[in-house]
N, C-alpha and C positions, 0 to 999 in steps of 0.2 A: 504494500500500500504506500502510494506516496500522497506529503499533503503539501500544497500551495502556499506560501507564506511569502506578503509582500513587504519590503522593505526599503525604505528610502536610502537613497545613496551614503547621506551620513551615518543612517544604521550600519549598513553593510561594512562601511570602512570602519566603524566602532567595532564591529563581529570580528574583524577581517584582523586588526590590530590587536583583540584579545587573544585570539587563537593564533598568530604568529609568535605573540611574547609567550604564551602558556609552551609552543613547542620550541622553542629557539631562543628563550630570553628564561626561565624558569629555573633557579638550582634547585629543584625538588627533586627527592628519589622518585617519586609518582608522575612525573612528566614524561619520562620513557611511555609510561601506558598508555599517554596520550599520542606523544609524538610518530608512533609505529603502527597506528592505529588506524585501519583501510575507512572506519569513518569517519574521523577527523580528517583524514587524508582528502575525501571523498569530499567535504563542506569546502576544504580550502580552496580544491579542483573547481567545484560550481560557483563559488564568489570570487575568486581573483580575477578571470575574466573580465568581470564589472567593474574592479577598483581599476583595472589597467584599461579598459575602455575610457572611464571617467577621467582618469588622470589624463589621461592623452588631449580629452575635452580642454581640461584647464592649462595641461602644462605643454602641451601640444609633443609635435618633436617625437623621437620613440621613446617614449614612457613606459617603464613598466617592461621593456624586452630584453632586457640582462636578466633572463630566467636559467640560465645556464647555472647550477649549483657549485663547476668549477671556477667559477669567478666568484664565487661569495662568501662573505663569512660565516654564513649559516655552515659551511660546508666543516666548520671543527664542530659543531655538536654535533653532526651526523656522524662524526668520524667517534665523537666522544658516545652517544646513544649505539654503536654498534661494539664497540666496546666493553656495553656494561648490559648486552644481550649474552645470559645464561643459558638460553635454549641453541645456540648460532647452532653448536654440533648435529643439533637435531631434524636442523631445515634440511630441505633439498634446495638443488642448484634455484631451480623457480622460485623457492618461499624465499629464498635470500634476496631474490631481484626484487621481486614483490613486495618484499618488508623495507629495503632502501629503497625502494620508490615511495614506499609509504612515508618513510621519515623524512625526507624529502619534500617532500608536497609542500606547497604548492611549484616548486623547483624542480626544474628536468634534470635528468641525469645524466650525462652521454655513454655509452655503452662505453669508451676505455674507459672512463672512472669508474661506473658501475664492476667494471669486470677489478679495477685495481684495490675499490674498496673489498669486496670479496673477497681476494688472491691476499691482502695483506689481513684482514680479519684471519681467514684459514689458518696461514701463519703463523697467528700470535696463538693459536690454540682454541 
């Protein structure tokens, strides 16, 4: 079931701003559960579109397209949240893509990082 929920731009970027700091600004042990999480993942995925639409509106110019994760700082908690993933032994190759994608979010990942964070997680044990 899905349900319909309209929100004003300001909302959105208020949502958008909570759930970026909650996965990527947060030193809680409990923010991993957020951060890896396919429907936190999933809300960021449907609202950023909006915030980088809007911004482009205001600040014109390409707004909002350094989505590439290797260009950004978010990129040491993901490297920090994969790290302090207990189960990593037990994923398969998929659940590992799947789960940095997920942490990730709303951030792309390009396949060599994806594949480098992997190969150096493995690694460390």
């Amino acid at each position: 079931m899905e349900t319909t929920i309209e929100f004003t731009n300001e909302e959105i970027r208020l949502l958008n701003s909570i759930l970026l700091y909650m996965k990527f600004e947060l030193e809680d042990e409990e923010a991993i559960k957020y951060a890896g999480s396919p429907y936190f993942a999933s809300v960021l995925n449907k609202i950023f579109p909006s915030i980088i639409q809007e911004g482009k509106k205001v600040f014109g110019g390409n707004y909002g397209e350094d989505l590439d994760l290797s260009t950004r700082p978010e990129l040491k908690k993901v490297k920090d949240y994969i790290k302090q993933t207990g189960s990593w032994r037990n994923l398969s190759y998929d659940e590992k893509i799947n789960y940095i994608q997920n942490l990730s979010a709303p951030y792309v990942v390009n396949s060599l990082l994806l594949h480098e964070l992997i190969a150096e997680r493995d690694q460390a044990g």
